[in-house]
C-alpha positions in Angstrom: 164.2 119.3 -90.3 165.1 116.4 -87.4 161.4 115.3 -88.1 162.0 114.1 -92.1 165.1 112.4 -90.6 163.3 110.4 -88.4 164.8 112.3 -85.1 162.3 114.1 -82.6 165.6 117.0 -82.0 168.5 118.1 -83.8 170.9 116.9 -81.1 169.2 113.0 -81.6 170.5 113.8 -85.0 174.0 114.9 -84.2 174.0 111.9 -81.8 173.6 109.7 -84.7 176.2 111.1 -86.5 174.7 114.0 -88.6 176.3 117.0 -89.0 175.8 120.7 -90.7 176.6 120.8 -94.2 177.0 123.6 -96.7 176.7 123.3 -100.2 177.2 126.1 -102.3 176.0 125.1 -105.7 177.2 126.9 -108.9 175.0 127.3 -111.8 174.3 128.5 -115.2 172.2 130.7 -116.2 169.9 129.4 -119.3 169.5 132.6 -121.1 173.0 133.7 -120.3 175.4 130.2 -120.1 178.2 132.3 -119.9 177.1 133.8 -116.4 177.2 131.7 -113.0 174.8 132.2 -110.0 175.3 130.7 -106.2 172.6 128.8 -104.6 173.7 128.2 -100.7 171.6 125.5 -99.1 172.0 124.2 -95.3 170.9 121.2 -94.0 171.9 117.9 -91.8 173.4 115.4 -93.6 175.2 112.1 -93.1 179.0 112.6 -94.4 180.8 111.2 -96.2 177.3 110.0 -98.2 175.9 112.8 -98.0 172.4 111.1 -99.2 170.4 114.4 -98.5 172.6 116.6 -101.2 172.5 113.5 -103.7 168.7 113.7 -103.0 168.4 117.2 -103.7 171.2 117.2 -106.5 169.2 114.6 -108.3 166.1 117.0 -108.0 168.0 120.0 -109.3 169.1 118.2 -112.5 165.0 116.8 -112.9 163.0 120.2 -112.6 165.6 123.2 -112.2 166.9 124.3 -116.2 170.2 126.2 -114.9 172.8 123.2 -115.5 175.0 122.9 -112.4 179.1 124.2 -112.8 180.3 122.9 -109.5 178.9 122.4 -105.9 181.5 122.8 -103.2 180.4 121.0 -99.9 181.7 121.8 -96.1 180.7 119.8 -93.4 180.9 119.7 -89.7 180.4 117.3 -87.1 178.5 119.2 -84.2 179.2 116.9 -81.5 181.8 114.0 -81.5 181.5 111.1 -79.8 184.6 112.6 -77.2 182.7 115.5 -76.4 179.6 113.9 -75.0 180.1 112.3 -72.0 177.7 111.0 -69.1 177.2 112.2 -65.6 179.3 110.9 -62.5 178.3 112.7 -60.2 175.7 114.9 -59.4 175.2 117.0 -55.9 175.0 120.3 -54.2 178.2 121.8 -52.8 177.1 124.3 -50.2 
């Protein structure tokens, strides 16, 4: 995953301000229009972009034939920039 990113770990990934996103993608069935299916996919993405889910969006639309209804997207930074702080100090008490 952090590797297609261009990140050697997931937490140089958060750093740079990716985060966990959901999409849940609704679709059509082609023989049966009038039934919808779920496709869940998880990845790091950049919000509010989101240039990975227009990648893969883009690639449904190409080679998948089930049109898409809707796709509902939740996204969470991992680590904020509050939350990471550096050392002050550092010792042994005992």
């Amino acid at each position: 995953m952090n590797r297609e990113l261009g990140f050697e770990t997931d937490f140089a990934a958060q750093l740079a301000g990716y985060g966990l996103t959901t999409a849940n993608i609704l679709y059509r069935l082609p023989d049966h229009p009038t039934l919808i299916q779920s496709f869940i996919w998880q990845f790091y993405d950049h919000a509010p972009e989101y240039p990975r889910l227009a990648e893969f969006i883009d690639f449904w639309k190409r080679e998948i034939e089930g049109p898409i209804h809707k796709v509902e997207v939740a996204h969470k930074r991992l680590i904020s920039p509050a939350e990471v702080r550096s050392i002050q100090f550092e010792g042994r008490l005992h």
